[in-house]
C-alpha positions as CSV (number, residue, x, y, z in Angstrom):
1,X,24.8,34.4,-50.3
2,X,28.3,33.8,-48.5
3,X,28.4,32.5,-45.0
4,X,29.8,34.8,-42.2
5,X,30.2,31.4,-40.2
6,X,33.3,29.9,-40.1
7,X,34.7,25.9,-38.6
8,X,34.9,28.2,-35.3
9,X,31.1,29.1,-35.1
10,X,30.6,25.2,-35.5
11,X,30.5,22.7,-32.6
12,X,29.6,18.6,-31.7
13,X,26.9,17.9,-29.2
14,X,28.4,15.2,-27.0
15,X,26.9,13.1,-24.4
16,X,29.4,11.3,-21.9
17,X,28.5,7.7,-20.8
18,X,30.2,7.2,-17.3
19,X,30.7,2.9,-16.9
20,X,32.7,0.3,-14.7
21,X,34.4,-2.2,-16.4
22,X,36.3,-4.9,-14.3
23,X,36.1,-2.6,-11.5
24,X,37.3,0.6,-13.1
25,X,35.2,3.7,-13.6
26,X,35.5,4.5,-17.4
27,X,33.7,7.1,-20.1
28,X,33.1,7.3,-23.7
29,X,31.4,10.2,-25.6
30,X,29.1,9.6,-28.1
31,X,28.4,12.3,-30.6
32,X,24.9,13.2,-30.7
33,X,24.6,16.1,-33.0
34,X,25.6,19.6,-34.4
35,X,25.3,23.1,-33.3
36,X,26.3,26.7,-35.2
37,X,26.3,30.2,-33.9
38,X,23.4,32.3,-34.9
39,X,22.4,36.0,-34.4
40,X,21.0,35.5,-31.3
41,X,22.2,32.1,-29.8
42,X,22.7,28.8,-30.8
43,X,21.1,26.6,-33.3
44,X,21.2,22.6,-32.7
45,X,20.9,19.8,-35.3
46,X,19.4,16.8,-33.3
47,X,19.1,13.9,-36.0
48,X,14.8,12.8,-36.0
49,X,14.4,10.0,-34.0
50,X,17.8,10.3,-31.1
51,X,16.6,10.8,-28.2
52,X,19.0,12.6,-25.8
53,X,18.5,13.1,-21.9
54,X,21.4,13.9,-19.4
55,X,24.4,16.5,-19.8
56,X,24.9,17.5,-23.2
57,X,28.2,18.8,-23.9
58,X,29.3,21.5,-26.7
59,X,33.1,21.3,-28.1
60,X,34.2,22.9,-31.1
61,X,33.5,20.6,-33.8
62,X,36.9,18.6,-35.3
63,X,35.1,16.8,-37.9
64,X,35.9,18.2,-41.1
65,X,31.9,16.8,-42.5
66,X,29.5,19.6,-43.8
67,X,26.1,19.1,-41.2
68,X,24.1,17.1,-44.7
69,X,27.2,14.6,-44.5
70,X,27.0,14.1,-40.9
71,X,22.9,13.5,-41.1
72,X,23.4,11.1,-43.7
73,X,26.0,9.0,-42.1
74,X,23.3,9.1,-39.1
75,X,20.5,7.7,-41.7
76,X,22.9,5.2,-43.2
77,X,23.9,3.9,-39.1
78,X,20.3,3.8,-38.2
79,X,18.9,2.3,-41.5
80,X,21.9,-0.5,-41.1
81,X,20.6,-1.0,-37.6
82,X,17.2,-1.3,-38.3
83,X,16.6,2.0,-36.5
């Protein structure tokens, strides 16, 4: 079966940490998963176990990772963790 989903159809999940450092209001993102275009919406890929709360932010995705890479890149993080 070919896909009809292309990189375009594909986005990151993001959650933006808002911090002060040294007086100074900064961010960082952190990714937190997938999503993809389907028929009738949007499907996300949350990896089992991350738990997200807060404003979750959608951007076209940039990584060049298929969605098994990025969920195994997760496992390998978490298992060198000790998640």
């Amino acid at each position: 079966m070919v896909s009809r989903y292309y990189k375009e159809d594909r986005y990151d999940l993001v959650v933006i940490e808002t911090f002060t450092h040294k007086g100074q209001a900064r961010s960082r993102s952190h990714k937190v998963g997938s999503a993809m275009v389907v028929k009738n919406g949007y499907m996300l890929f949350i990896p089992p176990g991350l738990a997200v709360s807060g404003r979750v932010m959608m951007v076209p995705e940039k990584s060049t990772l298929s969605e098994i890479d990025v969920l195994e890149a997760y496992q390998s993080a978490a298992d060198e963790h000790g998640l």
